[in-house]
Structure formats: C-alpha cells, structure tokens
C-alpha positions in Angstrom: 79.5 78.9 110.0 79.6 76.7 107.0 82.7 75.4 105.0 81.9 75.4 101.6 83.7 73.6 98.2 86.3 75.6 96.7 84.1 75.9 93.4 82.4 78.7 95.7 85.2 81.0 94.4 82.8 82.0 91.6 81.2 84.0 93.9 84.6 85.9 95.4 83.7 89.6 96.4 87.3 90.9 96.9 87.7 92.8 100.4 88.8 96.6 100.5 92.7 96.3 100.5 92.6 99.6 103.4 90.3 96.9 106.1 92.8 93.5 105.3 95.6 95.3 107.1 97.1 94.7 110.3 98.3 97.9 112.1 101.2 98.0 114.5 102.4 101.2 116.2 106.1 101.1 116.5 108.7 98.4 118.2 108.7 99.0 121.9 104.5 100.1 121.7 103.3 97.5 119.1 99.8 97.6 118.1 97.3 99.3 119.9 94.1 97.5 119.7 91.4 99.7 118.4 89.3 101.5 119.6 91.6 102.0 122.5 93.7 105.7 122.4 96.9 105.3 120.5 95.5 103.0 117.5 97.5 104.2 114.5 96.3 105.5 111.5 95.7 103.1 108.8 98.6 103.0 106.5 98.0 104.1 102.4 95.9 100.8 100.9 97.7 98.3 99.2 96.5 98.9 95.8 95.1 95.2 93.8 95.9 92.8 96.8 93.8 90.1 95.9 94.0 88.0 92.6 90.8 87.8 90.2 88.3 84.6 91.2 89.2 81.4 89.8 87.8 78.2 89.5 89.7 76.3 91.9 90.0 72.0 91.4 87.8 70.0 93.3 89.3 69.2 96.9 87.9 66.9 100.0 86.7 68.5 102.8 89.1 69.4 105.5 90.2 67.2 108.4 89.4 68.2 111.9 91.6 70.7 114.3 94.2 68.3 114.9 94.7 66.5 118.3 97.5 68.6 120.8 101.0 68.5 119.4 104.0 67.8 121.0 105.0 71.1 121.8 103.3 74.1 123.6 100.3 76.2 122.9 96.9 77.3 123.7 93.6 76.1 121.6 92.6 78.1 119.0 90.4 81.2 120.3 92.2 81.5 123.4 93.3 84.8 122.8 95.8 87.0 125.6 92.9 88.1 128.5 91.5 91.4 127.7 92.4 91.4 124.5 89.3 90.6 122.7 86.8 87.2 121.9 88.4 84.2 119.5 87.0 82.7 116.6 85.2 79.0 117.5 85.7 78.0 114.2 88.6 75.1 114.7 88.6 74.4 110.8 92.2 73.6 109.1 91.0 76.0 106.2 94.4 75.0 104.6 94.9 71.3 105.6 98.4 69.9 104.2 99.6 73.4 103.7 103.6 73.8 104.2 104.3 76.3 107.3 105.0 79.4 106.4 108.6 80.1 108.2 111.5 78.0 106.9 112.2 76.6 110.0 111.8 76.6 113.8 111.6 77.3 115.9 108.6 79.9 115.7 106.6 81.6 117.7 102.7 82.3 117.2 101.8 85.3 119.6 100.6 88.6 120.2 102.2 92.4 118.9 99.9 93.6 121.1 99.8 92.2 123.9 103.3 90.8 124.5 106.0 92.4 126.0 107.1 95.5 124.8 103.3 96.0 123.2 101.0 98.5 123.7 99.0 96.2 126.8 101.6 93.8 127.4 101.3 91.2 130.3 104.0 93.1 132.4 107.7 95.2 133.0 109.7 94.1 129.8 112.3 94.4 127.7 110.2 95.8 124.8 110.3 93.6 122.0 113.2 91.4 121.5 112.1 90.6 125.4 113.2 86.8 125.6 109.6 85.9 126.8 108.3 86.9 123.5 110.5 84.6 121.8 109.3 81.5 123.9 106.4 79.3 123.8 103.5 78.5 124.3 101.9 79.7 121.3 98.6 82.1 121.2 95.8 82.6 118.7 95.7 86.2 117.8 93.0 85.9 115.0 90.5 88.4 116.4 92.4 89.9 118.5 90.4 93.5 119.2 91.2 95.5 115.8 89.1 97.9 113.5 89.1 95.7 110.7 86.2 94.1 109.4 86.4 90.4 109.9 83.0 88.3 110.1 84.6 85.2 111.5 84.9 86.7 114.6 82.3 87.1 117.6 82.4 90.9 117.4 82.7 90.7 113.2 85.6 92.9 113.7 89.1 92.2 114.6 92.6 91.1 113.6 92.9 89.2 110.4 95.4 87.1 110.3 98.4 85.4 113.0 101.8 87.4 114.1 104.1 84.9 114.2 107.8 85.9 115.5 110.7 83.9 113.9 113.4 82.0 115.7 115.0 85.2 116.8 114.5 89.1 117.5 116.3 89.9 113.9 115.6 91.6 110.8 116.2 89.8 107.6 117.7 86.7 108.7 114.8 84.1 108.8 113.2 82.9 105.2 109.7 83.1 104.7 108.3 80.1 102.2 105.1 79.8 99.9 102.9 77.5 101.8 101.4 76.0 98.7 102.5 76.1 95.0 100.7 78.7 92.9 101.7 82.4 92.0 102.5 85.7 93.3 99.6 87.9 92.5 100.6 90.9 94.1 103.8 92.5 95.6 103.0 95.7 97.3 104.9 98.2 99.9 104.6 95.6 103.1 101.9 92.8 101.2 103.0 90.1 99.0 99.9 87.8 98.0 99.9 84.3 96.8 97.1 82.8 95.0 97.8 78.8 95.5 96.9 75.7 93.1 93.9 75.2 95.6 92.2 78.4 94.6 93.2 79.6 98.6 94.6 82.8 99.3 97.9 83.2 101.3 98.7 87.1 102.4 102.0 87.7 104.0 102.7 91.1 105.5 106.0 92.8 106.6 109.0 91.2 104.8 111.9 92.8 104.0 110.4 94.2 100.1 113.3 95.2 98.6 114.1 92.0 99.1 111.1 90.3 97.5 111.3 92.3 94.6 114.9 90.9 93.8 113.6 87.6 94.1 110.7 88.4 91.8 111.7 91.3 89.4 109.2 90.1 86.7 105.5 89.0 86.6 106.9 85.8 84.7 109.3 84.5 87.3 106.2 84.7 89.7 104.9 81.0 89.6 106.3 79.2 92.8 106.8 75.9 94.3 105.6 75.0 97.7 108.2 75.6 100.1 110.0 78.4 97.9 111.8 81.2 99.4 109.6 84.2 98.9 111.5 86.5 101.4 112.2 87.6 104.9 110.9 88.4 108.0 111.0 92.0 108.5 109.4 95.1 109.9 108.0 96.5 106.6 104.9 98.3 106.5 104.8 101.1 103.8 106.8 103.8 106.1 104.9 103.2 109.1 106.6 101.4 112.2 106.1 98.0 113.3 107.9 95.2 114.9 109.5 92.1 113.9 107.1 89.7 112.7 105.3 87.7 109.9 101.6 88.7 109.5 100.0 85.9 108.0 96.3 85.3 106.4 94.3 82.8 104.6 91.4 83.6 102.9 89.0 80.8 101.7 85.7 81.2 100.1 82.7 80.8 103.3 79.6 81.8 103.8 78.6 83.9 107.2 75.4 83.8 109.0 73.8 82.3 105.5 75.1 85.2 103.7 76.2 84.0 100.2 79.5 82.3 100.1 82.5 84.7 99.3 85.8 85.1 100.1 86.9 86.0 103.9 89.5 86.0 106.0 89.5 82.8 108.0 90.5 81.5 111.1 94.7 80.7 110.7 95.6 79.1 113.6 94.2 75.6 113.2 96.4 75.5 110.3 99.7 76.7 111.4 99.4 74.3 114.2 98.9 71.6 112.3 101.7 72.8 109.8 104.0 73.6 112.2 103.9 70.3 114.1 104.8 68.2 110.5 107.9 70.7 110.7 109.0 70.3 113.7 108.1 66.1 112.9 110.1 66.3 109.6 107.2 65.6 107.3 106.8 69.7 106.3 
C-alpha cells in the first residue's frame, strides 16, 4: 500500500456516510462484531459527512511508526485474539497531529471485546469494569465489522480507534481538534473536521447537544488545534452505545494500484505517537 502526496485529494471519491459508522450494541453488550448474531442494525446515515475535495498544501512525507513509548501498549495490528486480522500498515498518516482527548490519561481499546462487550476476555463488571480503564493500549482498527474498509486484510472491518477517556463518565472529559481547520459537518453522533492539511478527522459519540452550543453557526466553525470541540459521550443517533470516543482519519491512498482516493486509514500509529508528546508535555 502506497502513501501518496496530499495533492491526491483531487481525486477524493467520498465514502457512503451508512459504511463509515461504527456500531455498538448497548453498554453492558458493546458491539457485536459482524457477522456474528446480535450485530445491530446500522443506525440512519449521517447525511454530508465528508467535506468537498480540496487542494491540500504540499507536506513531507511522514515519519516512521515511532519507536515504543514510555508507557504501555501493543504494536499496531495486534488486535484482541479472535477478534479479527490488523492492518500492517504502521504509517503516522497524521504525523504532528495533537491527540484527540484533552488530557490523560486515555485508554486505546476494544467496545467489543473488553469487559462488559459482546466477546469480552472474561466475568466483568460490564463497562465501567476498572480493567477497561487500564493500560496497555490495543489497536482496534479492523477489528471484525461489516464496514467496508480496504486497509484491512479482510477489506472489511472497523474504521476508526475506541478510545475510553480517563474515567467511566459521560460528559466530563474534553475532546480537542487535532489539527486547525473547520468543522464540516455536525450530525446526530458525527462531527467531521476537515484540517489545514487537507486530512480528515471524524469523531463519533460526543455529547451533541453539546457541540452544537459550541458551534451554533457555520461561521464560528473554523478552529484552532487543540480547541474544545466537545465531550466524550455515548451519542449515536438514538441507538445505544458505550462511553467512548470513536475516532478516524481519512487520508487520500491508493489500494492494491487502484487510483488514489480517500480512505479510512490506519489510526493507531498516530495516536501513539500523539499521545506520547502528551503525556511528554510537548502536545
């Protein structure tokens, strides 16, 4: 899989806003993965998710995955076992982007397939279970899912990372732009940011009445890196899910030769790398 300039962007084909969803049954029986029994239906699409294609600035290529942090978690496509086949790709798709929780600490893990999910790892607490809220992180991206997603082995599978905040509560923790740029959408559990770089930034299940508040007009929706933009919730458009930020990038790629267009890409490289400047004090 190649990484290609950002100038690509001419050449966006914007994904169906029903397959860039993440479903999660309720709290206590979080996501089932599909095609296993119990996988919810899809919610109602998010209706013009994704911003027009621009004609990003020219940008250097990437760094490498960085080197292991001082603080826990697995590599990057070492999903939960049984829970599907990780993405090889160990690109920082968003290098120098700011992490996308206020603070820590955070942690990167699975709906699924922690406790109180629908295959968790054993007897729990469901899921405020103090194991969930404990490191090491885990890569999620690909996690067994419906959704189309061509970065991954199976070119289906979860699309983004579920990251937990610092603790098992609803609209406490802030939730921060991880680049400057502008709010291109705000739907019922979706807001999407469109940064500087010509990258796309999707965060799913804030509190939205909240959001809204903060952005009542389509001219206060410019923002700064490291803006408030909301808070961690448990939104998703009247369906149930737990407590958790669902977070993407999308980043203009091209698959198996295909032409380049926009895709969901592999997060976790990049919240590694972003998280360890936070915890470092260099966010």
């Amino acid at each position: 899989m190649k990484r290609l300039p950002l100038a690509a962007l001419l050449l966006l084909t914007a994904c169906s806003p029903a397959g860039c969803q993440d479903a999660v049954p309720p709290a206590g029986k979080a996501d089932a993965p599909a095609p296993a029994p119990g996988d919810p239906a899809p919610p109602v699409a998010e209706p013009g998710e994704d911003p027009a294609p621009v004609v990003p600035p020219a940008e250097p290529e990437a760094p490498p995955a960085p080197e292991p942090a001082g603080w826990p978690h697995a590599d990057g496509g070492d999903l939960y076992p049984g829970s599907g086949s990780g993405a090889t790709d160990a690109t920082v798709w968003a290098a120098g982007m700011r992490f996308p929780m206020e603070a820590g600490p955070a942690y990167a893990n699975s709906q699924v397939y922690g406790y109180g999910g629908y295959a968790p790892p054993g007897p729990g607490t469901g899921q405020c279970d103090p194991r969930n809220y404990s490191y090491p992180w885990r890569d999620n991206f690909c996690e067994t899912r419906s959704w189309t997603n061509g970065m991954c082995p199976a070119g289906r599978g979860h699309q983004g990372q579920d990251i937990r905040p610092a603790t098992c509560e609803k609209k406490v923790h802030w939730i921060v732009a991880a680049e400057s740029g502008r709010i291109t959408s705000i739907g019922s559990y979706t807001v999407t940011l469109l940064g500087d770089s010509g990258r796309i930034y999707r965060y799913l299940h804030m509190d939205m009445a909240g959001v809204n508040a903060l952005f009542p007009t389509m001219a206060s929706r410019n923002v700064e890196r490291s803006q408030h933009i909301g808070k961690v919730s448990a939104d998703f458009g009247g369906n149930a899910t737990t407590i958790h930020l669902h977070f993407e990038i999308k980043a203009p790629v091209s698959i198996g030769g295909s032409p380049a267009s926009v895709n969901f890409v592999p997060t976790y490289a990049s919240l590694v790398d972003s998280y360890d400047r936070l915890l470092n004090g260099a966010a």
